[in-house]
VMD Tcl script that draws the C-alpha trace (Angstrom):
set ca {
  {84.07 171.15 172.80}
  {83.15 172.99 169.65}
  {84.84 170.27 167.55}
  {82.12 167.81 169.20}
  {79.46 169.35 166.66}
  {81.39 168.50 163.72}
  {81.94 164.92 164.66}
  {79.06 164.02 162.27}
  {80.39 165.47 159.75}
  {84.00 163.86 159.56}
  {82.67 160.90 160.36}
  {80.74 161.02 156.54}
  {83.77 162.72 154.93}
  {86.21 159.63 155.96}
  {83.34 156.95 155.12}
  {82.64 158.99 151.93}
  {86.31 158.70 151.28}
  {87.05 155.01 151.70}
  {83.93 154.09 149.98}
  {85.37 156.01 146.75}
  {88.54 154.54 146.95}
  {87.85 151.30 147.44}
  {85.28 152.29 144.00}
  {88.03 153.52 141.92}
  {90.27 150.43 142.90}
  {87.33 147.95 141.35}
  {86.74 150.15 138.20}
  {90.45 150.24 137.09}
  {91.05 146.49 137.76}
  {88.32 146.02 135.67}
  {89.29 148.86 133.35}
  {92.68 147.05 133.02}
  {91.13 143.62 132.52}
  {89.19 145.35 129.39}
  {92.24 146.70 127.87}
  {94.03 143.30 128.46}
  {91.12 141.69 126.62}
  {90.90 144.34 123.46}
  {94.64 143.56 123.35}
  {94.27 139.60 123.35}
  {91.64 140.06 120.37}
  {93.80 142.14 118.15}
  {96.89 140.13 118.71}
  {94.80 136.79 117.99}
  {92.18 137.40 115.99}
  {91.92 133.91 114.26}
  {90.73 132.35 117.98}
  {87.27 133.78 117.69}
  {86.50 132.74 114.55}
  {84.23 129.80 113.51}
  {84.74 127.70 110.42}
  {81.50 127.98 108.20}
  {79.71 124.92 107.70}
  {79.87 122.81 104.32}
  {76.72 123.21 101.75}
  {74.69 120.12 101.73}
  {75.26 118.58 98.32}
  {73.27 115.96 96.67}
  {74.09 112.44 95.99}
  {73.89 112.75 92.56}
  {73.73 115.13 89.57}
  {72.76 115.22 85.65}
  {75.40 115.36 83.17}
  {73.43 118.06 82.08}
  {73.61 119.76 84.73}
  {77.52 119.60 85.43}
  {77.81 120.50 81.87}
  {76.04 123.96 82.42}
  {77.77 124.50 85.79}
  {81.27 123.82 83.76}
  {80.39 126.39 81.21}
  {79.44 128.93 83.43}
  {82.63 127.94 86.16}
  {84.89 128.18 82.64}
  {83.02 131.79 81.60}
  {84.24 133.17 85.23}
  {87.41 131.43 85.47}
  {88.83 131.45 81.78}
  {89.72 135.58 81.09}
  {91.68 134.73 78.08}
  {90.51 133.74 74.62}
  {90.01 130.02 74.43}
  {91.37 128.43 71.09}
  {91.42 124.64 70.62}
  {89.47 121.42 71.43}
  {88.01 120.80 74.75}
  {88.35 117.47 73.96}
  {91.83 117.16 73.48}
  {93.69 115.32 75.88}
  {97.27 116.13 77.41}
  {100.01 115.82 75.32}
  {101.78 113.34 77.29}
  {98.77 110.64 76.77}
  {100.01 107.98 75.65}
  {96.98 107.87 72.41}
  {95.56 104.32 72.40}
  {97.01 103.20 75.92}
  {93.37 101.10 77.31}
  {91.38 103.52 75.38}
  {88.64 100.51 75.83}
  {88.91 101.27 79.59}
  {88.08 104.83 78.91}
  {86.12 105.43 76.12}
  {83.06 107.36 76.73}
  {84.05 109.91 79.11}
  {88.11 110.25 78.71}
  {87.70 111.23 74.71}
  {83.98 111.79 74.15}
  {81.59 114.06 76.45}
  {80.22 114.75 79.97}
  {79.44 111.80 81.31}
  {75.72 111.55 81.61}
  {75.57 111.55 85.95}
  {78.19 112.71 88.06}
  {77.74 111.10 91.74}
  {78.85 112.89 95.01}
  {82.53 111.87 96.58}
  {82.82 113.41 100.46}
  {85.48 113.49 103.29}
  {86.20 115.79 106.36}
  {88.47 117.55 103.90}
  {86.38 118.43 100.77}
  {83.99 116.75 98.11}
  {83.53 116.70 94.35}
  {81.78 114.90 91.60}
  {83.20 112.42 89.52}
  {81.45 110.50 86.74}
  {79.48 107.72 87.37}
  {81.31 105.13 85.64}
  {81.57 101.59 87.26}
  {85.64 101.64 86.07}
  {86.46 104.95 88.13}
  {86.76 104.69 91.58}
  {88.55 106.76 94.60}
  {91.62 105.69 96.39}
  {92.47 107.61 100.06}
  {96.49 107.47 99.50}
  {97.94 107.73 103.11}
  {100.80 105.78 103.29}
  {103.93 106.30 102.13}
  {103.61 105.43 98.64}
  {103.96 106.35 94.57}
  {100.76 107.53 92.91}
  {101.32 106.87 89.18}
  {100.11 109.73 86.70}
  {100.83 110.46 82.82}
  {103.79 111.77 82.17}
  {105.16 111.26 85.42}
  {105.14 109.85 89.17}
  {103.79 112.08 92.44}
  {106.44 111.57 94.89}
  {105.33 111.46 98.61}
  {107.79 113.61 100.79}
  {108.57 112.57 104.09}
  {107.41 115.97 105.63}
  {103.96 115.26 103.79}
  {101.26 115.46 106.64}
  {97.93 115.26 104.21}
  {96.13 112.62 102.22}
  {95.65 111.84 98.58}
  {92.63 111.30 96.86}
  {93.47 109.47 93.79}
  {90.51 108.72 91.03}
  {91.84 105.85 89.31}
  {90.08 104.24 85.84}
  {90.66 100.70 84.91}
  {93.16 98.80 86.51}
  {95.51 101.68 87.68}
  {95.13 104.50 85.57}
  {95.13 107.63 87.57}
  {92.76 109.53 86.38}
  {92.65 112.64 88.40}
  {94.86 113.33 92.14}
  {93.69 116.01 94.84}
  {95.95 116.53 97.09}
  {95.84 118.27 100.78}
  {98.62 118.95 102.16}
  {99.85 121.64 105.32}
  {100.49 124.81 103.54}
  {99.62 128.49 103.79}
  {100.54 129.69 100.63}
  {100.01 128.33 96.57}
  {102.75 126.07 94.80}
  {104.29 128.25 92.50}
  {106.43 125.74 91.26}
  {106.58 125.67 86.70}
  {104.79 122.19 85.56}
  {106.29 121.04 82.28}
  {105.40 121.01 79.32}
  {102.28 123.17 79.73}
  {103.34 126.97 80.95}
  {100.86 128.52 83.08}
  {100.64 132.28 81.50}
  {97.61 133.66 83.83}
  {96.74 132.70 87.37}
  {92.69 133.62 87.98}
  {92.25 134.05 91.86}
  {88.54 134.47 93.66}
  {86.71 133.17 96.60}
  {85.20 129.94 95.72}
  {84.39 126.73 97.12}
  {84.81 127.75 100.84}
  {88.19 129.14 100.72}
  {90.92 131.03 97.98}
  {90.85 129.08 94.49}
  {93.88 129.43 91.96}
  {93.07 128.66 88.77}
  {95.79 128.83 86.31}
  {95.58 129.08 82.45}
  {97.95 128.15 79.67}
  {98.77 129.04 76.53}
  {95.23 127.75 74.96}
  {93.15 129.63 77.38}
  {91.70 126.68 79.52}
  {92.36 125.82 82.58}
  {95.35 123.39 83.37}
  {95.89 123.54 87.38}
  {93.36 124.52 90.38}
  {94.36 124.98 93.63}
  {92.35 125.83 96.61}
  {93.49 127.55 100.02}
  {91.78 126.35 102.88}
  {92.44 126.72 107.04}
  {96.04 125.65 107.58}
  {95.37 123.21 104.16}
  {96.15 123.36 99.97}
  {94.01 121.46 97.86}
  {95.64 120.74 94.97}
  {93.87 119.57 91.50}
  {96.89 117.34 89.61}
  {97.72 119.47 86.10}
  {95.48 118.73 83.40}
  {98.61 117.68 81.12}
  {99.51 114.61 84.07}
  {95.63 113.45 84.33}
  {93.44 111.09 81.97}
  {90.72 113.18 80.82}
  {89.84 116.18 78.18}
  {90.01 119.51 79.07}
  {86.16 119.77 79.38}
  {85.78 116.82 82.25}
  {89.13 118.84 84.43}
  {86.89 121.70 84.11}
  {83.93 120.20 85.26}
  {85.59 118.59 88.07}
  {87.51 121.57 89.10}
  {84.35 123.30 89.45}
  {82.30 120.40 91.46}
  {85.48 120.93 94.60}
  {83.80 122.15 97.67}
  {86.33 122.74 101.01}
  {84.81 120.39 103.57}
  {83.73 121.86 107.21}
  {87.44 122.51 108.99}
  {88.69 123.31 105.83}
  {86.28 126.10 105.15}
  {87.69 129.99 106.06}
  {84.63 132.30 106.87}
  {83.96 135.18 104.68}
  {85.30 137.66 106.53}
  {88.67 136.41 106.09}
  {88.47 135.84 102.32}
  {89.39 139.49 101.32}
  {92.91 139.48 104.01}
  {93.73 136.06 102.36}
  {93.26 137.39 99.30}
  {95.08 140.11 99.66}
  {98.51 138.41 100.58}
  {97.99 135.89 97.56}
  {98.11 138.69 94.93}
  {101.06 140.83 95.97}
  {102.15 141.75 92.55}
  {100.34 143.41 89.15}
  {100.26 140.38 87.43}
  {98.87 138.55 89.89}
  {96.36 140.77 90.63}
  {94.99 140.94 87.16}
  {94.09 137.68 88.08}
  {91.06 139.36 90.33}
  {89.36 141.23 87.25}
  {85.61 140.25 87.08}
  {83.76 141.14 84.01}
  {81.44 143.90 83.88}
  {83.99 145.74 86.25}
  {83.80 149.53 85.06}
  {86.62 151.74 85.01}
  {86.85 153.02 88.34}
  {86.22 149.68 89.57}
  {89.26 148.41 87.53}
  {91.44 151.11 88.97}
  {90.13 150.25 92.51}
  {91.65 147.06 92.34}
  {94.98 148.10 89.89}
  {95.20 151.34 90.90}
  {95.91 154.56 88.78}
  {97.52 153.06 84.91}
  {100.15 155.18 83.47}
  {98.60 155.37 79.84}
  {95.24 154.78 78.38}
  {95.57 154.22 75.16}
  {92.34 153.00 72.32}
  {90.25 152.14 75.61}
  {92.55 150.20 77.11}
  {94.22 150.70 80.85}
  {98.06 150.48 80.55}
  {99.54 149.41 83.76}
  {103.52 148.89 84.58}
  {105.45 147.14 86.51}
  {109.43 145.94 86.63}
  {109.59 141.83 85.99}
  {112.97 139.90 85.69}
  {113.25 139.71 81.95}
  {112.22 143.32 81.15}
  {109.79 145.79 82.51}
  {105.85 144.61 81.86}
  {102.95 146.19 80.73}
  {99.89 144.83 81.20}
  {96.65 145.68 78.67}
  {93.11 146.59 80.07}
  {90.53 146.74 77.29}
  {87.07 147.89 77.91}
  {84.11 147.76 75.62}
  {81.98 150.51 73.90}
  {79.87 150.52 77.50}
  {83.16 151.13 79.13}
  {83.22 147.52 80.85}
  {85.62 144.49 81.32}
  {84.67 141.79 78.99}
  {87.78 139.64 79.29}
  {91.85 140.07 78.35}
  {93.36 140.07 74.88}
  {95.82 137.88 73.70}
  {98.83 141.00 73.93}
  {97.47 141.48 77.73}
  {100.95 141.27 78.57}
  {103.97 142.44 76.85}
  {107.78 142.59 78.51}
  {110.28 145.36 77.03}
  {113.37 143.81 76.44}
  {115.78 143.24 72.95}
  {114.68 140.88 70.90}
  {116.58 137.62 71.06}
  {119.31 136.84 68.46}
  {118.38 134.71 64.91}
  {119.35 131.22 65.14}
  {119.60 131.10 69.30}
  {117.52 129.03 71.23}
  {115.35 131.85 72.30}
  {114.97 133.04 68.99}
  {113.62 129.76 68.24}
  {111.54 129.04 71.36}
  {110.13 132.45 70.53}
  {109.62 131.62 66.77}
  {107.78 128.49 66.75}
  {105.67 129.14 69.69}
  {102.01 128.66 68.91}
  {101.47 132.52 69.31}
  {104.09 133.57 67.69}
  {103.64 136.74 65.18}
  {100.74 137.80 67.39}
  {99.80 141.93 66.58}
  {102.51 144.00 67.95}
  {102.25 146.27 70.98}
  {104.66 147.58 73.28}
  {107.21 144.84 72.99}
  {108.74 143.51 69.87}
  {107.46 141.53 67.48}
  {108.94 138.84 66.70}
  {106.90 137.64 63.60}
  {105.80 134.87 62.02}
  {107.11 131.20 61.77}
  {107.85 131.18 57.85}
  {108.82 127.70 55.80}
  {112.30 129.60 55.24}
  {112.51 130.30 59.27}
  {111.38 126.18 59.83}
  {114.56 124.95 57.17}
  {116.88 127.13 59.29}
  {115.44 125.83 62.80}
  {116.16 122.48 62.09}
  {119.71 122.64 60.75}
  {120.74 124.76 63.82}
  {118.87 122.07 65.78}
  {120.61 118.84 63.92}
  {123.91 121.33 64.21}
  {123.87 121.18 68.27}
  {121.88 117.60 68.95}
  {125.11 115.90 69.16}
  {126.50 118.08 71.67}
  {124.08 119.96 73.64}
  {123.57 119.36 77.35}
  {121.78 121.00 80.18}
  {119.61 123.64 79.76}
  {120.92 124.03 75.82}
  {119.20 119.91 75.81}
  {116.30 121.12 77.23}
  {115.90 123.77 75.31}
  {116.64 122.34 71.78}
  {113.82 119.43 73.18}
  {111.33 122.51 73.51}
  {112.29 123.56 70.23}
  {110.86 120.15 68.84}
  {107.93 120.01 70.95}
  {106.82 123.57 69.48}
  {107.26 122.26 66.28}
  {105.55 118.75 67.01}
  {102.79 120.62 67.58}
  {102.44 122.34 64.65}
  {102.89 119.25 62.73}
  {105.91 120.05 61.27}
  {108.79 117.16 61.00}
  {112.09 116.28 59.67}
  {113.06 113.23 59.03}
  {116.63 113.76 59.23}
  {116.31 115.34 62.67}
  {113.79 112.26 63.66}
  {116.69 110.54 63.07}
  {119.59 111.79 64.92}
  {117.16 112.93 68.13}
  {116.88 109.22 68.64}
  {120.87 108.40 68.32}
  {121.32 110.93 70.55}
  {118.18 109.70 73.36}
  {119.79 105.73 73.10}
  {123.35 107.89 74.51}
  {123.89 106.44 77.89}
  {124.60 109.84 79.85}
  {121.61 111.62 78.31}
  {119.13 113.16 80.25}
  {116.36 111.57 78.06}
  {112.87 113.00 79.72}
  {113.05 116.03 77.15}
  {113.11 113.59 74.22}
  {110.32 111.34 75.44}
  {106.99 113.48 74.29}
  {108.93 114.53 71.18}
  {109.65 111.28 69.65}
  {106.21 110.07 70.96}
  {104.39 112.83 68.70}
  {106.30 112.80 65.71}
  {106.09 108.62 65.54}
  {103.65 107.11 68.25}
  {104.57 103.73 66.82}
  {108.36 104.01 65.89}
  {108.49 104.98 69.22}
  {107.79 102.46 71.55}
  {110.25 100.18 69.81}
  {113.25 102.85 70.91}
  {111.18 103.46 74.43}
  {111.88 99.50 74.70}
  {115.54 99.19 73.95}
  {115.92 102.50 75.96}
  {114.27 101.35 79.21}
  {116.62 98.29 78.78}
  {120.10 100.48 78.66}
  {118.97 102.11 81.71}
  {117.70 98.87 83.51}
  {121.24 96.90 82.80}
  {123.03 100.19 83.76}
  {121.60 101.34 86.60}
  {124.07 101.92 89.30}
  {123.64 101.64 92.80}
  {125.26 105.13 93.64}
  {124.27 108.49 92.12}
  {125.65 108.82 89.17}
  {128.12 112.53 88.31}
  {125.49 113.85 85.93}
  {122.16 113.08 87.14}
  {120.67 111.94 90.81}
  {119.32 107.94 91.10}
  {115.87 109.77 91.65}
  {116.04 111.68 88.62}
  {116.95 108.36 86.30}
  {113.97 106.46 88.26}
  {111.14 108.60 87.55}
  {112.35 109.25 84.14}
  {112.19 105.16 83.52}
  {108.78 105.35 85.04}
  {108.12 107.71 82.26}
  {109.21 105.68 79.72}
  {107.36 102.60 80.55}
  {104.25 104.54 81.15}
  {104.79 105.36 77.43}
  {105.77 101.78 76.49}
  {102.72 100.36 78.35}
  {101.78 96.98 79.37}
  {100.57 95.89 75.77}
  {103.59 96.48 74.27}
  {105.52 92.33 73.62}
  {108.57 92.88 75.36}
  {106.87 94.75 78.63}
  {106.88 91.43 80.44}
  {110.81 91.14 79.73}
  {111.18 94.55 81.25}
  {109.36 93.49 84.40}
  {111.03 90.48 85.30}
  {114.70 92.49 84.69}
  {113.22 94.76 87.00}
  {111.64 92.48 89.70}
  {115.16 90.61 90.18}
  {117.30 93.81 90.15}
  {119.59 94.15 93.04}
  {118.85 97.49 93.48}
  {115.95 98.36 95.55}
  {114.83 101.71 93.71}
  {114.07 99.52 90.79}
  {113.00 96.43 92.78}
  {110.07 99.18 93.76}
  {109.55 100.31 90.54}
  {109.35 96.47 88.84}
  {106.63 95.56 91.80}
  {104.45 99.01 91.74}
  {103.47 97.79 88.17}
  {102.18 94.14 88.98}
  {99.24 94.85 87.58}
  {100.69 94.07 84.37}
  {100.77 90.70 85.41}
  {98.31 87.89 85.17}
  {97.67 84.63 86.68}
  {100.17 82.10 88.03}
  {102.86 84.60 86.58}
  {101.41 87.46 89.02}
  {100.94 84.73 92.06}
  {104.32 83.54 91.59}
  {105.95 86.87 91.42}
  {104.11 88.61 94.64}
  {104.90 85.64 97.16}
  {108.00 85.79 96.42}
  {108.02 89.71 96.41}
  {106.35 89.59 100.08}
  {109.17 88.34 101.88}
  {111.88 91.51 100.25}
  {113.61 94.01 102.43}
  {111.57 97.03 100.56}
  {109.02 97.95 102.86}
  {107.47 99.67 99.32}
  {107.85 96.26 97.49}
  {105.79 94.30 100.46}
  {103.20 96.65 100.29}
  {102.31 96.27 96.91}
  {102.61 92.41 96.68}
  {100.19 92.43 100.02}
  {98.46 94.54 97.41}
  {98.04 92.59 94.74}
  {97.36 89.15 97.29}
  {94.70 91.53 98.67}
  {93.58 91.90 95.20}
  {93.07 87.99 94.68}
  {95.79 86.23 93.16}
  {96.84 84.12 95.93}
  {95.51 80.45 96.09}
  {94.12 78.54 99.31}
  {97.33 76.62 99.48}
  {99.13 79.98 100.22}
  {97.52 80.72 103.25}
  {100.25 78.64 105.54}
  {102.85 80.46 104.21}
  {100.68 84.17 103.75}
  {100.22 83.46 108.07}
  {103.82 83.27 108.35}
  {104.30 86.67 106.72}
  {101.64 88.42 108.62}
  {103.53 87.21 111.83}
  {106.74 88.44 110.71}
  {105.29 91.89 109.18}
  {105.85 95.28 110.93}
  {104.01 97.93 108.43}
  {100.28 98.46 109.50}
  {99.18 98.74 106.55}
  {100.65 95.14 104.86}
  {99.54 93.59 107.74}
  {95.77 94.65 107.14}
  {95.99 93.94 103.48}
  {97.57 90.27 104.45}
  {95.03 89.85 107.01}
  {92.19 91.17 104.28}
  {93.48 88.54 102.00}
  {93.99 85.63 104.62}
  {89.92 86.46 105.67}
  {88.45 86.51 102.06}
  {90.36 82.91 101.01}
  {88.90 81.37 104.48}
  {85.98 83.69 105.40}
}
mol new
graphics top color blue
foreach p $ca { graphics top sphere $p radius 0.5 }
foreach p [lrange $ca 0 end-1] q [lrange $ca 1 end] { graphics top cylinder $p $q radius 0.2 }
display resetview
């Protein structure tokens, strides 16, 4: 019966037991559910994270006061020496073209006030000019520009905002568009040498600079979105206003990416040397410098030699500091590429020759010296040599040739000459030749632009032709009238061949310019156009009936088309019109 007295005692060592157990079991469910969690958060990390709200902007702001935000934007942004005007315009303006509608802000200063544009997806300021206004582009539809026309893709899920002077001059396009990464497509004719990269305006800004210095493209990286700034050389303004406005671009509230993802972003968008020289900040010392670069494999006169292997050659890339041993900004020979120097007399040579830099000091690379008269007489005989039978990218490249030397004002008459024999050949690709005859002979010009735009017109073929795509020979004849402009005598000829083409490309084309119309001419020409098979063509007759042309006696027949139409958005521009004739 001894085993009686310890009956207590088992009795607490068996409840003592069960009690643990049943312990342990809750702490390692809830041990596991912990781990589970800590797992979710570093395999999803973007979940928990809140978009940062916009900044509160006001309505309106001095041109003063955009002036000094420019300058100091530009002093951040702009890490190579500036040369030039910033008043000079691209060099695909067509000089002259409306320059009533524009004057004051397009070729002279800062406007005077800058008022406040906002959306969900970001703001900006634009001048405060009753002949500017902002167009939300979401339909499937051509934004004209200088030079040439944005295309809307069919996988495009964003919006444009289109800033459009006068009539239809597009004056500046922002673009947003799904994308995770920067376009780092070439834009022709200005090359983008140096890509500046920072945190600004809520997200990752791209600022690219050309040849010159100054800024020619912004882009922004936002949550899930690009905002893209249309290239200076395809907008209506001087260098100074795309500055400004670049600078005025805030990321609206969904848009926005919180700080602590800036750096990671960051990070992935400047991969390579070059790109990250594009994250210097002046007043960085040395160490800071090699921070971000890392170690350079020479210094050499105060300047940080960095390497790195590139397609053409392997690159160095220049760091100069001051006398305080700081950053102050990049030299012109910031860059130089190892490689042999390029033949005399091929196309290289004579890209290389006559480009604005050319004979800069020498450094690691060659040198390829100076543009003398002796090296011009010998450029344009090997130039008037292969005009007659150069194609592809020897074409293209011969057409650069020019353009260099355009813009150094040099000219040959004899060259002038057979450049346009060879742009009237029917299987040209003519786009090189357009800004080339255009700045040697503005005037001369227009009169070959005309009989030009008239070869391709009556020869346009319904099928693609062998050498070039439909698309190709479509945007390039937008190009050319955009050059020819509505002024010119025989533009209203070129319409009409246009409008009544049995092709439907150029049907679209011929209507997306009605503004060049007037009166019963216009009225005639859009109810007519309202009733084609182009969905592209009925939206910009309801367009220009939206726009007032149509009379009260049209209304019957404008009814009839609104209960046949399909698109939304002709029906609301019908139904706008129908309203305002009999509010």
């Amino acid at each position: 019966m001894k085993w009686l007295l310890l009956l207590p005692f088992w009795v607490f060592f068996i409840c003592y037991i069960v009690r643990e157990s049943g312990e342990e079991k809750v702490v390692s469910r809830h041990h596991q559910q912990s781990a589970n969690e800590s797992r979710r958060e570093i395999l999803e990390p973007v979940a928990a994270i809140e978009h940062e709200l916009p900044v509160t902007r006001e309505a309106r702001v001095s041109g003063v006061d955009m002036a000094q935000s420019a300058l100091q934007f530009r002093d951040k942004v702009e890490l190579l020496p500036v040369i030039g005007n910033d008043s000079e315009m691209s060099p695909l303006w067509p000089i002259g073209k409306q320059a009533d509608v524009l004057a004051g802000f397009a070729f002279g200063e800062v406007s005077s006030s800058w008022r406040l544009f906002e959306s969900d997806n970001l703001s900006f300021y634009l001048p405060e000019i009753d002949t500017l206004r902002v167009e939300v582009v979401e339909s499937m539809e051509e934004i004209p520009m200088i030079g040439a026309i944005f295309h809307r893709k069919e996988n495009f899920s964003g919006s444009w905002y289109r800033i459009v002077a006068g009539e239809n001059i597009t004056w500046a396009v922002i673009a947003v568009e799904d994308a995770e990464l920067f376009d780092e497509r070439e834009r022709h004719p200005v090359a983008e040498i140096f890509h500046r990269t920072l945190a600004l305006g809520g997200g990752v800004a791209r600022f690219s600079l050309d040849g010159t210095g100054h800024i020619c493209r912004a882009q922004w990286l936002g949550h899930g979105k690009r905002v893209s700034l249309l290239a200076w050389q395809h907008s209506s303004m001087n260098r100074a206003t795309y500055a400004a406005l670049a600078a005025s671009v805030e990321l609206g509230g969904a848009l926005r990416i919180p700080k602590s993802r800036l750096n990671k972003l960051i990070g992935a968008v400047t991969m390579t040397t070059k790109l990250r020289m594009g994250l210097l900040e002046r007043g960085m010392r040395a160490n800071e410098v090699e921070e971000l670069l890392g170690k350079p494999v020479g210094n050499s006169g105060g300047e940080l030699i960095y390497h790195s292997t590139h397609r053409d050659g392997d690159s160095y890339y220049r760091v100069g500091l001051g006398e305080d041993d700081t950053f102050k900004g990049l030299n012109n020979d910031w860059i130089k590429t190892r490689k042999d120097p390029p033949l005399r007399g091929t196309i290289e040579w004579m890209l290389e020759k006559t480009e604005i830099r050319a004979g800069a000091p020498g450094g690691i690379g060659y040198d390829i010296g100076m543009l003398s008269e002796k090296d011009v007489v010998f450029i344009f005989a090997q130039v008037r040599n292969q005009i007659a039978t150069a194609g592809g990218k020897q074409w293209v490249g011969l057409c650069r040739v020019l353009e260099n030397l355009a813009d150094l004002k040099l000219r040959d008459e004899q060259t002038l000459k057979l450049l346009r024999a060879r742009f009237l050949d029917e299987e040209v690709d003519f786009r090189p030749v357009i800004p080339v005859l255009w700045r040697w002979s503005p005037v001369g010009s227009r009169h070959v632009f005309m009989q030009k735009a008239k070869d391709v017109i009556s020869g346009f073929r319904w099928q693609s032709p062998v050498s070039r795509p439909v698309s190709h020979i479509v945007e390039d004849l937008r190009v050319l009238l955009d050059f020819i402009g509505q002024d010119h005598p025989g533009s209203g000829e070129l319409l009409a061949l246009m409008i009544e083409h049995p092709s439907i490309r150029l049907r679209e084309v011929g209507f997306s310019l009605w503004r060049w119309l007037k009166g019963d001419q216009l009225r005639s020409v859009v109810l007519k156009g309202v009733s084609d098979t182009s969905d592209r063509v009925r939206f910009y007759c309801a367009e220009a009936i939206e726009a007032g042309c149509a009379m009260p006696e049209d209304v019957d027949f404008l009814r009839q088309r609104l209960q046949a139409e399909r698109v939304l958005g002709i029906r609301e521009k019908l139904s706008s019109a129908i309203d305002a004739i009999e509010p």
